[in-house]
Residue frames relative to the residue before (quaternion, step in Angstrom):
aa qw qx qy qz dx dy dz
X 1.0000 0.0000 0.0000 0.0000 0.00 0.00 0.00
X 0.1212 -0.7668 0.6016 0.1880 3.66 -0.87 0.82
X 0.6983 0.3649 -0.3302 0.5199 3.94 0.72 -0.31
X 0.3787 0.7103 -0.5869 -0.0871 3.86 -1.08 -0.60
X 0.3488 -0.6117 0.6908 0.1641 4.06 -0.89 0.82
X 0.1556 0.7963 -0.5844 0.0149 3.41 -1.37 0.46
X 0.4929 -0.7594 0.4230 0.0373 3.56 -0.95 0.57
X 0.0350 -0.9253 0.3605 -0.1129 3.20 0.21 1.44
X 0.1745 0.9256 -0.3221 -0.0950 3.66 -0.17 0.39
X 0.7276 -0.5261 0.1207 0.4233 2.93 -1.16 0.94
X 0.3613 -0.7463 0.5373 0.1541 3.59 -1.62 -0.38
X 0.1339 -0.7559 0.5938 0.2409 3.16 -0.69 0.53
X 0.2650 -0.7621 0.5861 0.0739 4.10 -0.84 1.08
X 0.7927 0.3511 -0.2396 0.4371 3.68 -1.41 0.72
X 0.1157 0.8232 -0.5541 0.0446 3.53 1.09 -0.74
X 0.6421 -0.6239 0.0339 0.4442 3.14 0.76 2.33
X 0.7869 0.3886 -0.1492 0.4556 4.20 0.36 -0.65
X 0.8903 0.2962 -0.2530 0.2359 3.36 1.26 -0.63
X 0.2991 -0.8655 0.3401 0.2141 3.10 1.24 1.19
X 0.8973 0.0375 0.0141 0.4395 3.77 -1.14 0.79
X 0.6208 0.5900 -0.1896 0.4801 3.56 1.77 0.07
X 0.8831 0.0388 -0.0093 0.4676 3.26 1.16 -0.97
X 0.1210 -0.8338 0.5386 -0.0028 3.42 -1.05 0.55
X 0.1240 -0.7932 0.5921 0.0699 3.10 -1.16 0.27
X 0.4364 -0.7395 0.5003 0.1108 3.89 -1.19 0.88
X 0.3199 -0.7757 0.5440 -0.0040 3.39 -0.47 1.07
X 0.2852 -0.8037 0.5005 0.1488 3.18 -1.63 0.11
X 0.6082 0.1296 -0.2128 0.7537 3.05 1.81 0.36
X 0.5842 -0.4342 -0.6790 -0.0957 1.34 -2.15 1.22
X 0.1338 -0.7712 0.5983 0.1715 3.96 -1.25 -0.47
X 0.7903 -0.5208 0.3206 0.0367 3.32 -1.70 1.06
X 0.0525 -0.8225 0.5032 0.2601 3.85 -0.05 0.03
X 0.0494 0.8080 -0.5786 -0.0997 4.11 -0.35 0.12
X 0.1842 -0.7445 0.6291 0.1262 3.51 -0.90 1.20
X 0.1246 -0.7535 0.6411 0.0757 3.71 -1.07 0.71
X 0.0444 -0.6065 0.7938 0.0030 3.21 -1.91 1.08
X 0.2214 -0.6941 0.6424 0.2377 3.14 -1.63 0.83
X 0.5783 -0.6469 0.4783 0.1357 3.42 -1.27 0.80
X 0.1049 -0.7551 0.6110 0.2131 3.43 -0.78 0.24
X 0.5907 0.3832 -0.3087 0.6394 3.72 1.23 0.82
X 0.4849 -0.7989 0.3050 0.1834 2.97 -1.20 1.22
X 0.3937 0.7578 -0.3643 0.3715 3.56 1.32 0.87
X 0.3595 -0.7166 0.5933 0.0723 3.46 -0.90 1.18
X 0.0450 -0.7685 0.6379 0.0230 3.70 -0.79 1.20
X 0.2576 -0.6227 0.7329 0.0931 3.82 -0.86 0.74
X 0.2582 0.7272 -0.6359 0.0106 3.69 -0.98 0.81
X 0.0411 -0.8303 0.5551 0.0268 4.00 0.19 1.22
X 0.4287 -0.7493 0.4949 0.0991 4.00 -1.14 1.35
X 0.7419 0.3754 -0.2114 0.5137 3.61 1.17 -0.63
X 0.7203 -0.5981 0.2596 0.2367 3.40 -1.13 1.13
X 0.3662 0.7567 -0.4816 0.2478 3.79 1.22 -0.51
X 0.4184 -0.7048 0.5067 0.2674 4.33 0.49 -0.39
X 0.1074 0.8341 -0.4911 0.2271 3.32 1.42 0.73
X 0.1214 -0.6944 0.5988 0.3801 3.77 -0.39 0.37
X 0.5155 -0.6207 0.5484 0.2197 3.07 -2.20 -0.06
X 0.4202 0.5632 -0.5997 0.3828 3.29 1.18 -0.16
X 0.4367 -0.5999 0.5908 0.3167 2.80 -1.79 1.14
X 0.3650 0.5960 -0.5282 0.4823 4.18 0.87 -0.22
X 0.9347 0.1580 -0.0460 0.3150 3.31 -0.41 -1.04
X 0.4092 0.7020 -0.2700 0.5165 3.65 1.92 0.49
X 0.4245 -0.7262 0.4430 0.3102 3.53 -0.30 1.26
X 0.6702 0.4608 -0.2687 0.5160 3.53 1.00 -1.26
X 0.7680 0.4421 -0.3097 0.3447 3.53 0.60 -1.17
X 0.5837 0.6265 -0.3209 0.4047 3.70 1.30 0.08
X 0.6093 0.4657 -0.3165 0.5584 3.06 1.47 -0.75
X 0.5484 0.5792 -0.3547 0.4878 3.79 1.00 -0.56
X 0.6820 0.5147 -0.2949 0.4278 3.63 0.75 -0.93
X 0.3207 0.8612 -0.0885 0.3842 3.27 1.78 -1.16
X 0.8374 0.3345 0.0473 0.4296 2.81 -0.39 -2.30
X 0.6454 0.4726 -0.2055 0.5639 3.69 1.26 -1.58
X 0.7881 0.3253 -0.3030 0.4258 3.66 0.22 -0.42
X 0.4277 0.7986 -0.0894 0.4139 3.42 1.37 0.14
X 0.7482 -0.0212 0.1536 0.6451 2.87 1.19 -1.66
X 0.3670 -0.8453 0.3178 0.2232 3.40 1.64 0.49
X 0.1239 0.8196 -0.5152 0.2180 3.21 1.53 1.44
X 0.3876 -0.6222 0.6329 0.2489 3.75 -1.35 0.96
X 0.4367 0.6926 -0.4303 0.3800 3.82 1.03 -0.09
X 0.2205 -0.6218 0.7342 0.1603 3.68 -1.49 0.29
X 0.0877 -0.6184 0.7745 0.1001 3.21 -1.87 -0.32
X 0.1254 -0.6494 0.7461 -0.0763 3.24 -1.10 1.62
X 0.1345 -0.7604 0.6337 -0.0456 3.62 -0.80 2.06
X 0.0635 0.8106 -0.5558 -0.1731 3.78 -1.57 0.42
X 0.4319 -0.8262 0.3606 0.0275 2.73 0.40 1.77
X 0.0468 0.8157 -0.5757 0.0314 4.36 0.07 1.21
X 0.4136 0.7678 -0.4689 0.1398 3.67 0.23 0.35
X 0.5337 -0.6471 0.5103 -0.1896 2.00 -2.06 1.58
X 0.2974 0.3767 -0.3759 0.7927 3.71 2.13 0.23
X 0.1162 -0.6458 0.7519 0.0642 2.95 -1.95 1.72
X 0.6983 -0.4602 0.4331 0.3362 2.95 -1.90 1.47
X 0.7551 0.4228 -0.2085 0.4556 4.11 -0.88 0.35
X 0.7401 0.6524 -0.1011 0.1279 3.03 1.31 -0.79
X 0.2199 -0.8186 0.3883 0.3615 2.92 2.70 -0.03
X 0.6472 0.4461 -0.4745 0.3961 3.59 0.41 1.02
X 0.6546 -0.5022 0.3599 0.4356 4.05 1.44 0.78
X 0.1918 0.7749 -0.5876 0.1323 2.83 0.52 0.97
X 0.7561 0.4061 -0.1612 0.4871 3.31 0.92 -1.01
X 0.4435 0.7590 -0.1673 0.4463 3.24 1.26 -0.18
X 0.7056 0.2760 -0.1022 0.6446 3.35 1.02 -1.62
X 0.6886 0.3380 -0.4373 0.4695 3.85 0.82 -0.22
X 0.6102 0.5717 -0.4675 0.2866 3.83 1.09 0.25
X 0.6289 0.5906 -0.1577 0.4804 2.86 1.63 -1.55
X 0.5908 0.7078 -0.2578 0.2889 3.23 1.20 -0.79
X 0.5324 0.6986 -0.0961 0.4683 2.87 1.69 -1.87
X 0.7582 0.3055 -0.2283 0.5288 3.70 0.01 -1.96
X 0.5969 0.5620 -0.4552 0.3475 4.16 0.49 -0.68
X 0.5669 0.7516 -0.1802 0.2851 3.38 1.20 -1.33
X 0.6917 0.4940 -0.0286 0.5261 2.76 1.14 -2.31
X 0.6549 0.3278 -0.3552 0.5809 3.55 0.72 -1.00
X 0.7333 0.3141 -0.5121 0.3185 3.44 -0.83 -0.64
X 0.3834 0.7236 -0.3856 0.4251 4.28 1.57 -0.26
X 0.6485 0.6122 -0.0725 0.4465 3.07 0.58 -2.03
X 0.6909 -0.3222 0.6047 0.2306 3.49 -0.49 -1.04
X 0.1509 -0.8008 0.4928 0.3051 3.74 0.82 -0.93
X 0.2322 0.8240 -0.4730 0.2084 2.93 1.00 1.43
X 0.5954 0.5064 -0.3450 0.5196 3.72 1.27 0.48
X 0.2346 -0.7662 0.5239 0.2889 3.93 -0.71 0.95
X 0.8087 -0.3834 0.3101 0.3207 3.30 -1.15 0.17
X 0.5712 0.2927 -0.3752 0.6688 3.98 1.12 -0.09
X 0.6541 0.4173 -0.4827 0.4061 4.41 0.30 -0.29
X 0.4834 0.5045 -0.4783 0.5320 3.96 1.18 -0.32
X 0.7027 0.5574 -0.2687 0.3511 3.44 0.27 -1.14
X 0.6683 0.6371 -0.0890 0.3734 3.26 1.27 -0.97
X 0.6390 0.4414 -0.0933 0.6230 2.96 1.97 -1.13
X 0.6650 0.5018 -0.2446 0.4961 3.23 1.03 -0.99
X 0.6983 0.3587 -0.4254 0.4503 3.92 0.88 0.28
X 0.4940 0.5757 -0.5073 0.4088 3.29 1.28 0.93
X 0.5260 0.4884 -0.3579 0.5972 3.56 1.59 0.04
X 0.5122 0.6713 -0.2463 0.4758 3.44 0.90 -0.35
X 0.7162 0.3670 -0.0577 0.5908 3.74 0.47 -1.43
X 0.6856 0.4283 -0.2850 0.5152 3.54 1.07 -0.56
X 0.8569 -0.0101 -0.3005 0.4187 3.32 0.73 0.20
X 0.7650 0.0977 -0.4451 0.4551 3.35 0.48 1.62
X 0.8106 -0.4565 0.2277 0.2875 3.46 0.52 1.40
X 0.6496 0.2333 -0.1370 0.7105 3.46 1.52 -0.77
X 0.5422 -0.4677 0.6979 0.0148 2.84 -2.31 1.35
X 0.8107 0.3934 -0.3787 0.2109 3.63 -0.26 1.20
X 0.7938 -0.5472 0.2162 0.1541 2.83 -1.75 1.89
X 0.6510 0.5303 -0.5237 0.1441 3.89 0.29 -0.96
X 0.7272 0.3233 -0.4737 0.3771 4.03 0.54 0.17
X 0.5793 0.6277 -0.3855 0.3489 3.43 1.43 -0.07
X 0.4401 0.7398 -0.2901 0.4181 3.37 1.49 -0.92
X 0.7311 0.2628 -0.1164 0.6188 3.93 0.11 -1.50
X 0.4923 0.5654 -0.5576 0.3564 3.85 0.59 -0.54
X 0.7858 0.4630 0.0117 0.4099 3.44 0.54 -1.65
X 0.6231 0.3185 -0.2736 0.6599 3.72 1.40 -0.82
X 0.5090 -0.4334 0.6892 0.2795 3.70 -0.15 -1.04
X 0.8547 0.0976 -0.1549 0.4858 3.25 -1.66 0.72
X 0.5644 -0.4353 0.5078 0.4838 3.50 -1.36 -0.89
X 0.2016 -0.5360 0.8176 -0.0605 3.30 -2.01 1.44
X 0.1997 -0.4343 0.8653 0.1511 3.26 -2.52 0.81
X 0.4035 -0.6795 0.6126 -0.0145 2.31 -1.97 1.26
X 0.2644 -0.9172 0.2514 0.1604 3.08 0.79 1.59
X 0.6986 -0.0853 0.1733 0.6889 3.10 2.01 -1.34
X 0.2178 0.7990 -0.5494 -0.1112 3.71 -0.14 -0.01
X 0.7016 0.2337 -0.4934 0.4580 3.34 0.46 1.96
X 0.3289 -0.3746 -0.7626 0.4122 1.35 -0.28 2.92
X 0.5200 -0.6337 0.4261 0.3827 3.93 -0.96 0.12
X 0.1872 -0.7401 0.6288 -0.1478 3.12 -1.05 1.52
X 0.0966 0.8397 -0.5221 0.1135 3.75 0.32 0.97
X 0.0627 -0.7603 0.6449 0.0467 3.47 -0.66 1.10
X 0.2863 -0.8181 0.4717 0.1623 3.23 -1.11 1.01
X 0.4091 -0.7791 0.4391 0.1814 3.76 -0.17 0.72
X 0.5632 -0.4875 0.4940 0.4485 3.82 -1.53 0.31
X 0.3167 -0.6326 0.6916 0.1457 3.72 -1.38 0.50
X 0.2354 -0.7330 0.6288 0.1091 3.57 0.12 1.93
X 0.5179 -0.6107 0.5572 0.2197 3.34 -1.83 0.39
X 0.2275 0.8975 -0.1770 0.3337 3.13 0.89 1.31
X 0.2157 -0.8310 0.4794 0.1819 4.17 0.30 1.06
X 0.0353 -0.8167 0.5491 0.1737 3.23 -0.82 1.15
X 0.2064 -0.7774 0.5754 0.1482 3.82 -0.79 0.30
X 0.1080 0.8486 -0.5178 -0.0026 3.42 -0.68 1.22
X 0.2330 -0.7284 0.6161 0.1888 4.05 -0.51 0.45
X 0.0795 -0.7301 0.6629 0.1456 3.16 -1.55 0.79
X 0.4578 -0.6614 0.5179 0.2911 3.79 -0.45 1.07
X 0.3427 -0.6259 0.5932 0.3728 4.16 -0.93 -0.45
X 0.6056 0.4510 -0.5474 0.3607 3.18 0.66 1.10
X 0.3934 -0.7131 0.5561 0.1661 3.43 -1.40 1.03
X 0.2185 -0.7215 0.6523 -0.0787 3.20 -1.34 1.63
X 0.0772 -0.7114 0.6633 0.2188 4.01 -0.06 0.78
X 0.7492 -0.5109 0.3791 0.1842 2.77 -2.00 0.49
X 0.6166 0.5385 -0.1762 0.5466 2.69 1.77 -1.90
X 0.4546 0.7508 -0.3167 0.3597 3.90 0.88 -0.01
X 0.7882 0.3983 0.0112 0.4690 2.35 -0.17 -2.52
X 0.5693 0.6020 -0.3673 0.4227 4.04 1.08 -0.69
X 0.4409 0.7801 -0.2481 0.3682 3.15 1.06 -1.76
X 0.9361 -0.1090 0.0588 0.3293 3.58 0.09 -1.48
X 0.0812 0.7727 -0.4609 0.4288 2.37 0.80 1.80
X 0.4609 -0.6758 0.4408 0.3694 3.82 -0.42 1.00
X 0.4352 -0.6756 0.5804 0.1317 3.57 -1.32 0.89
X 0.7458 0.0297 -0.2689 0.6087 3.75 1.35 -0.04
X 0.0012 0.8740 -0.4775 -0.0897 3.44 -1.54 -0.17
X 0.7520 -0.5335 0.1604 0.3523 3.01 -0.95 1.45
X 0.5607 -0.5800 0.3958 0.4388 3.72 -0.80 0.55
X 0.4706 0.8296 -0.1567 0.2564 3.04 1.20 -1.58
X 0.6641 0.2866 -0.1141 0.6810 3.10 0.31 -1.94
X 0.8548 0.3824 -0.3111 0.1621 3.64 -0.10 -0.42
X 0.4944 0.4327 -0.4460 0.6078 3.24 1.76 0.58
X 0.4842 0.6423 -0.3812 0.4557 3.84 1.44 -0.08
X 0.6647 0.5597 -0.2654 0.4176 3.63 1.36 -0.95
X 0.7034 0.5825 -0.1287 0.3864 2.98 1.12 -1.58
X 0.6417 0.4175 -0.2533 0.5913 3.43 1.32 -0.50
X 0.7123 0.3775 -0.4097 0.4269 3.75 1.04 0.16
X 0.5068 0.6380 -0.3777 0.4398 3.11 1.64 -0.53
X 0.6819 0.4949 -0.1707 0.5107 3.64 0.83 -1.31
X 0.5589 0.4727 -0.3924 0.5569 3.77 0.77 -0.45
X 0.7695 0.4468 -0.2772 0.3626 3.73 0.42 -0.95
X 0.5483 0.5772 -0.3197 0.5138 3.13 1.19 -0.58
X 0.7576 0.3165 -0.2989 0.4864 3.46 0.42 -1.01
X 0.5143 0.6140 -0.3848 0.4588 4.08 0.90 -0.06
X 0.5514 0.6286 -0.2674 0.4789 3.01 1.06 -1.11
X 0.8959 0.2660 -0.1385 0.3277 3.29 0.25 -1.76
X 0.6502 0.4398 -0.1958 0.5877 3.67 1.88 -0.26
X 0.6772 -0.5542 0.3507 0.3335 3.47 0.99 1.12
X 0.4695 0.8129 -0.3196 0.1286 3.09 1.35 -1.03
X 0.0779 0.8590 -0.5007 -0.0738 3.92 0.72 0.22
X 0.4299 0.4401 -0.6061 0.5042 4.06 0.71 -0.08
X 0.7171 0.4057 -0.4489 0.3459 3.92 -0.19 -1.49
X 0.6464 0.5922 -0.3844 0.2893 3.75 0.84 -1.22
X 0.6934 0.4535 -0.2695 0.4908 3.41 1.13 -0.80
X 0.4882 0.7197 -0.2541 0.4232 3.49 1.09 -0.31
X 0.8013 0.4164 0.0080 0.4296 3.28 1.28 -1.67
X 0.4781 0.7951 -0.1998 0.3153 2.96 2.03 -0.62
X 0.4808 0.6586 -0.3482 0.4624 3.44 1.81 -0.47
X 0.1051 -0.8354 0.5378 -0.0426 3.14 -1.75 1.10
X 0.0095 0.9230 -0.3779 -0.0714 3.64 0.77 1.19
X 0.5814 0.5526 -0.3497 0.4841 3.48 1.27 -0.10
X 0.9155 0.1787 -0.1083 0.3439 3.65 0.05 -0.74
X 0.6610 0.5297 -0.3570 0.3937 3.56 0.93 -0.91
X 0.5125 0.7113 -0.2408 0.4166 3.39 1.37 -1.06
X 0.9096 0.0741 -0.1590 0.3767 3.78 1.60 0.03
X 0.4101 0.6389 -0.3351 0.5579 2.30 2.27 0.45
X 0.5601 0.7518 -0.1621 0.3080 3.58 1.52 -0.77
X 0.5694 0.5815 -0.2779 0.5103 3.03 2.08 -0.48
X 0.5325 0.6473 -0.3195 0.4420 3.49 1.45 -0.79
X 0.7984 0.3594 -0.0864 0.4752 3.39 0.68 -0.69
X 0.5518 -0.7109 0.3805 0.2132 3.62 -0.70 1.63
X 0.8269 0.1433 0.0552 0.5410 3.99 -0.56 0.22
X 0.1810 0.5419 -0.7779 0.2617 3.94 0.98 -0.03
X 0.8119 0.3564 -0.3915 0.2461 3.39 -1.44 -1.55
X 0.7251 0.3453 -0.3180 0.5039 3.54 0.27 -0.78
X 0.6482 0.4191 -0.4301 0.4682 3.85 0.20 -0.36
X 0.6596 0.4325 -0.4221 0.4469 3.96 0.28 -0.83
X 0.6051 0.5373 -0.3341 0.4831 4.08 1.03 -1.07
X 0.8196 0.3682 -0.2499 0.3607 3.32 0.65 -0.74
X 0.5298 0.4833 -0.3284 0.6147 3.75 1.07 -0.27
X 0.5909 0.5519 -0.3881 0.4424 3.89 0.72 -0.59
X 0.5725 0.6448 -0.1828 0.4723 3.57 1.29 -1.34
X 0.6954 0.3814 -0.2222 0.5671 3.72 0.71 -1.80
X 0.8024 -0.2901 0.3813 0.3558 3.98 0.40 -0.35
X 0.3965 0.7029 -0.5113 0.2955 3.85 0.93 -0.31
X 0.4592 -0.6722 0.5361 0.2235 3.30 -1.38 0.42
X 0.7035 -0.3832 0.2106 0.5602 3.21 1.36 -0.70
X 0.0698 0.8349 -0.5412 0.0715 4.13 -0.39 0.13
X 0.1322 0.7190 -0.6799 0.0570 3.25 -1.44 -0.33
X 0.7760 -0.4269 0.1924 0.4225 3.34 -1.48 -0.02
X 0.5032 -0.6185 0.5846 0.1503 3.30 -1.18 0.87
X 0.7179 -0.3418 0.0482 0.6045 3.65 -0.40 1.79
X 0.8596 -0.3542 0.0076 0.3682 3.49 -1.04 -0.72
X 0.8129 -0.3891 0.1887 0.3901 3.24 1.56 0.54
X 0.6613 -0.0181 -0.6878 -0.2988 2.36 -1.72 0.47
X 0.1358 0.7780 -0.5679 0.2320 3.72 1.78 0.81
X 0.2786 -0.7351 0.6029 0.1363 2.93 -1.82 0.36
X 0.0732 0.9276 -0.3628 -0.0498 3.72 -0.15 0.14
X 0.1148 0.9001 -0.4142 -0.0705 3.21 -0.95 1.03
X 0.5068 -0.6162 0.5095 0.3223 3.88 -1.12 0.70
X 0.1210 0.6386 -0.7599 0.0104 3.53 -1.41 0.93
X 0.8669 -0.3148 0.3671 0.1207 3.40 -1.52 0.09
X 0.7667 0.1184 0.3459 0.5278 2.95 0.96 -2.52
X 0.4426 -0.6748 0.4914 0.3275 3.24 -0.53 1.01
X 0.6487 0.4295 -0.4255 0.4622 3.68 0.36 -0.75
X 0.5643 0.5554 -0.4409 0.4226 3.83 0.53 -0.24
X 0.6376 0.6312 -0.1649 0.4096 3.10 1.30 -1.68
X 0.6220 0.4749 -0.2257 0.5802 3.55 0.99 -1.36
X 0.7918 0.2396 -0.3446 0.4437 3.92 0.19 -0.16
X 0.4020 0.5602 -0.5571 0.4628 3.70 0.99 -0.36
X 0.7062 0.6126 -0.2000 0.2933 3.70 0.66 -1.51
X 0.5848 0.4984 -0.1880 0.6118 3.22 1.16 -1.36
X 0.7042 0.2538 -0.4952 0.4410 3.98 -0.09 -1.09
X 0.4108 0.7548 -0.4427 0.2560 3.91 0.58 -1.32
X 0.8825 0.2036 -0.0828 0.4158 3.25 0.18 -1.72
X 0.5057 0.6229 -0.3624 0.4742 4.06 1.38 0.09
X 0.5634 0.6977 -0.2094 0.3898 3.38 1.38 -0.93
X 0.6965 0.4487 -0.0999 0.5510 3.07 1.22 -1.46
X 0.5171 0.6388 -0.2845 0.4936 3.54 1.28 -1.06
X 0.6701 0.3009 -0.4373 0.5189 3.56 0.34 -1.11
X 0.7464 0.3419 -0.3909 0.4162 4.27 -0.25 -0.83
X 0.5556 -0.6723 0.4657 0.1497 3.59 0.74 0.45
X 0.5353 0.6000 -0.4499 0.3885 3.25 1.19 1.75
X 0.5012 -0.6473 0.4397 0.3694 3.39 -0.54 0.76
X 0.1824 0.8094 -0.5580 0.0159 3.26 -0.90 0.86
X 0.2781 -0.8316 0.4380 0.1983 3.57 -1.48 0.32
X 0.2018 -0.7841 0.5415 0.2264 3.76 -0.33 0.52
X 0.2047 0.6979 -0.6294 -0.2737 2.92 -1.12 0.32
X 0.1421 -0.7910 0.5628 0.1934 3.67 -1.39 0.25
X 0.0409 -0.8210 0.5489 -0.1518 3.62 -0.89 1.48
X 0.4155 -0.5693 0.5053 0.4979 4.06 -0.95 -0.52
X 0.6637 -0.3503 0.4430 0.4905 3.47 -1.65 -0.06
X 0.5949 -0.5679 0.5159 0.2396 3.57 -1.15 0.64
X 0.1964 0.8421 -0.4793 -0.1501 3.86 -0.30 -0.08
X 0.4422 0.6599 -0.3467 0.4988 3.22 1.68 0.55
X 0.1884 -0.6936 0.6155 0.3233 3.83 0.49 -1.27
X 0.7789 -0.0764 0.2372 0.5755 3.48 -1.05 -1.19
X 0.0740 -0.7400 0.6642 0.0764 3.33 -1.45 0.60
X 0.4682 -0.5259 0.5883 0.3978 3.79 -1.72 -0.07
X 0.0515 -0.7476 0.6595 0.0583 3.40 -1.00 0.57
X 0.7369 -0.3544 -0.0922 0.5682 3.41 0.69 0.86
């Protein structure tokens, strides 16, 4: 193949307890990426929406993993990318992610599909490290598998893929911008045994919910005593939006990777549709622009759209 377009979407990482481990794929919002293979070894980055993304492919989330892939396998090939997306950078919904993951899927399905699904991954956390300093998989993982994966280890990568609960997720994205490389930043450097045998038993509850449909345990597990608790200040109304969607029927939520989206699980779309509705008034009254979006759990990842 010398053309293919594909369809990436966004992600929602950590699913509140499982820090740098887990993720989950969405259906709104999501990216378009058009691919050409080259018959010259040069990498072009061309992006349509207004965000100030550079194009060096050096300094390009997608175009690094492309640089990557070519220097790698010592391909005389190029790749000419146009990059339309619709996941804002800041936006703790993969942004960078879906233009990494996007990239290595691209190339391989270019190629031959001569890369498996943890060697995409592999490349794709060099777009990853390039734009927040750290090398890790949990929104690439479900980007690329579908549905929701634990990141068992990704040195060497170990990706476990997970059941894909029947389940409405609802996420808002204030207009404020949280970086990753931030929001990491302050983040405590030790932590209490406590909270960490406290994690492990939500982390391990969720996992099994996850896999037994189990949606009382899922809501149960949803609790985060290590991280949200200081990342939560970054972000306008968290406390009153998570209290209030809990109220209408939510299963449970919290911040979407490092923020500053918010996201919650409910049951029912009609739950879903008011979790959605209070979500975006909230923000209205303090007079921020905000977006909702409300979809199922991805169980596909990226697709070919023609």
């Amino acid at each position: 193949m010398k053309k293919i377009k594909i369809k990436v979407p966004a992600t929602v990482a950590n699913l509140v307890c499982g820090f740098d481990i887990l993720g989950m794929a969405i259906d709104a919002p999501y990216d378009i990426m058009e691919f050409q293979l080259l018959d010259r070894p040069e990498i072009i980055i061309n992006h349509t929406d207004h965000f100030g993304l550079p194009e060096e492919p050096s300094k390009n989330v997608a175009g690094i993993v492309l640089l990557k892939i070519q220097e790698h396998l010592a391909l005389e090939n190029g790749f000419k990318v146009t990059i339309h997306k619709n996941i804002k950078p800041g936006s703790g919904l993969g942004s960078s992610a879906a233009s990494a993951a996007g990239a290595a899927f691209g190339a391989n399905v270019l190629l031959g599909n001569i890369l498996s699904q943890d060697e995409m991954i592999h490349y794709a956390m060099f777009g990853e490290e390039l734009a927040s300093g750290v090398r890790h998989a949990d929104n690439i993982a479900p980007c690329i598998y579908g549905g929701i994966t634990l990141v068992k280890s990704s040195a060497p990568i170990d990706i476990i893929p997970l059941n894909t609960p029947n389940l409405f997720v609802v996420a808002v994205h204030p207009q404020v911008e949280v970086k990753t490389s931030d929001a990491r930043q302050i983040l405590k450097k030790d932590i209490l045994l406590k909270d960490a045998v406290k994690q492990w038993g939500n982390i391990a509850g969720l996992v099994a919910g996850i896999q037994n449909n189990d949606f009382n345990l899922i809501g149960r597990s949803l609790h985060d005593c290590i991280v949200e608790p200081v990342r939560s200040i970054l972000i306008p109304q968290f406390d009153k939006i998570k209290a209030k969607s809990m109220e209408l029927g939510a299963l449970g939520g919290g911040i979407s990777g490092s923020g500053p989206s918010i996201f919650m699980l409910a049951e029912k779309e009609e739950t879903a549709k008011k979790i959605a509705e209070s979500m975006k008034s909230m923000y209205d009254e303090i007079e921020i622009k905000s977006f909702v979006y409300l979809s199922k759990i991805n169980p596909i990842g990226i697709q070919i759209i023609n």
